[in-house]
Structures are given as structure tokens and as C-alpha cells.
N, C-alpha and C positions, 0 to 999 in steps of 0.2 A: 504494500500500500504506500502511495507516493505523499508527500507531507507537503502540503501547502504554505508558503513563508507572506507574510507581508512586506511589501516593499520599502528594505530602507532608507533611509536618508543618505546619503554617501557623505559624506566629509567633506568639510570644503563649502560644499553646498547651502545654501539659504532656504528658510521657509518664507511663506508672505508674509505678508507686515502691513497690519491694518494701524490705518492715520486717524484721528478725530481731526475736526476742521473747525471750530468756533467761531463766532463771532460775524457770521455769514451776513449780506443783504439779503433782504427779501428778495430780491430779484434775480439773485443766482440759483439757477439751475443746475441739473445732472451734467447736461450737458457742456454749459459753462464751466462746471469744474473739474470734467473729463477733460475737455481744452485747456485749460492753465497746467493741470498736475501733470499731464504727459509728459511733458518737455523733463519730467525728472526721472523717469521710467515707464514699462511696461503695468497701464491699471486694467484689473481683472473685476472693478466694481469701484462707479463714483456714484454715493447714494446721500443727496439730500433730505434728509429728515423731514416729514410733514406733519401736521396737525392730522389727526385720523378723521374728527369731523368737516374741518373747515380745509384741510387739503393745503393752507398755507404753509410756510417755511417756518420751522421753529428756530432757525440761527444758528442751525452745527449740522454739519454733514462724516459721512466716513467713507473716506479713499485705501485701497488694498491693491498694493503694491504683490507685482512676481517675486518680489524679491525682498530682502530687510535692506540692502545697501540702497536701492533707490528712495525707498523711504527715509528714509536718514538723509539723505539731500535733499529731498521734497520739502520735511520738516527747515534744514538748514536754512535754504532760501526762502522759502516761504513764513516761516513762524514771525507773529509779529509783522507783515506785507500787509498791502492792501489790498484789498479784490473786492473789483465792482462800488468802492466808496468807503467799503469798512475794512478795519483795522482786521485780520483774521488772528486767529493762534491754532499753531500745529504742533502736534506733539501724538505719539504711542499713542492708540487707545487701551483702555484699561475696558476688562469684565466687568459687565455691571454687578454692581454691590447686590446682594439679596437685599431687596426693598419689602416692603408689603406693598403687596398689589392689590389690594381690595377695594382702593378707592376707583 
């Protein structure tokens, strides 16, 4: 009987590397931010955060990067830039905290 392995990481090698993006205008889109963050690497997901009723922009998006080194230059240049009027901040996102979710 033959043994199936999961594939691993090789060495050397990078996982992705998801960005938080802060501080957004309302008027920045997916697409908008897919155009700006490319120029720092390969992104596999630019996703502006909306209001679930109202469909508006809540002012923080999350960019994921192929790779951790382009993210790290993304963050470099950009952290603290402006886009679209406002001041952004970039930096690692973090796991959301266990919140209570009942509200």
C-alpha cells in the first residue's frame, strides 16, 4: 500500500502574506487597489471591506501577496502614503481576536 505525503514547503521558499490596508477613501475600490499594490508584486486577492447592509466602504481593505518579500515592500512604500486623498497604513494583518459575535 502506497503512502500519500502532503506537499512540503521547500526551503528557501515563501508562503503568502496577507496586508491590512487602513485608512482607505470611500472611493477606493478592488480595483483601485489591485492597481496601486501590483507595482510591489504578484496579488492573488485585493479585497475592500464593505458594510454588509449598506455595501459602503468601511476604510480598511486586505491585499495577499504570492509571496512575504513583496509584501514587505508593499508595506515599505506604501505604509503611511497617500491613496486616493487619504493618508493609508500598511502593515501584516493579524487573526482576528475571538470577539463575541452576538451583537
Amino acid at each position: 500500500m502506497q503512502r500519500w505525503r502532503l506537499p512540503q514547503q521547500e526551503k528557501g521558499t515563501t508562503m503568502n502574506q496577507k496586508l491590512y490596508v487602513g485608512g482607505l477613501n470611500a472611493a477606493t475600490n478592488d480595483a483601485r487597489l489591485r492597481e496601486v499594490f501590483s507595482e510591489y508584486g504578484e496579488i492573488t486577492e485585493a479585497k475592500v471591506i464593505t458594510h454588509r447592509d449598506t455595501g459602503a466602504s468601511r476604510g480598511f481593505a486586505f491585499v495577499t501577496y504570492t509571496d512575504e518579500a513583496s509584501g514587505e515592500k508593499a508595506i515599505s512604500a506604501r505604509n503611511s502614503s497617500e491613496l486616493d486623498g487619504s493618508t493609508i497604513t500598511v502593515n501584516v494583518a493579524r487573526p482576528r481576536a475571538d470577539a463575541d459575535r452576538s451583537r
